[in-house]
Phi, psi and omega in degrees: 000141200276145149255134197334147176259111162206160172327155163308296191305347202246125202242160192267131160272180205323318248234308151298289173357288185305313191287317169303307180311308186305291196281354160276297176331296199296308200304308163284006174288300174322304187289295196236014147095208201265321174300332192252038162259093185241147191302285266251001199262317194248008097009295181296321190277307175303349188055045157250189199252129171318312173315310174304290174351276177300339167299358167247330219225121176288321203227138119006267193310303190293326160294341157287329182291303190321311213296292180331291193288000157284313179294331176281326186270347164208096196284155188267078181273341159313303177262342183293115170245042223209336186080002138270026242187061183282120148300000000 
């Protein structure tokens, strides 16, 4: 999986941060369904700390709820196989 492109000097706000956590999590959703998601797998993909994760996200489970209602708010059909992501 490619990783964001940026400056050394330039740290990604809240707001990026958070869109990277969403889109690697749907991306391991696809790969490995719900069960086989654990934060620190996806932390390691984002190239952050298992911590930052929970400095966004209280859980797991809220971060899976964020994940859904993103996906309902913007579907990913592109990457998506999973079947909520209706075209």
């Amino acid at each position: 999986m490619p990783q964001p492109v940026r400056s050394p000097s330039r740290r990604l706000t809240r707001d990026e941060r958070v869109a990277r956590i969403i889109t690697v999590t749907r991306a391991m959703l696809v790969e490995m369904g719900h069960d086989g998601i654990v934060t620190a797998e996806v932390a390691k993909r984002c190239g952050i700390s298992e911590a930052t994760i929970y400095k966004y996200f209280d859980s797991k489970r809220d971060l899976l709820i964020y994940c859904a209602k993103a996906c309902a708010a913007a579907p990913c059909a592109t990457i998506c196989r999973c079947g909520c992501c209706a075209t």
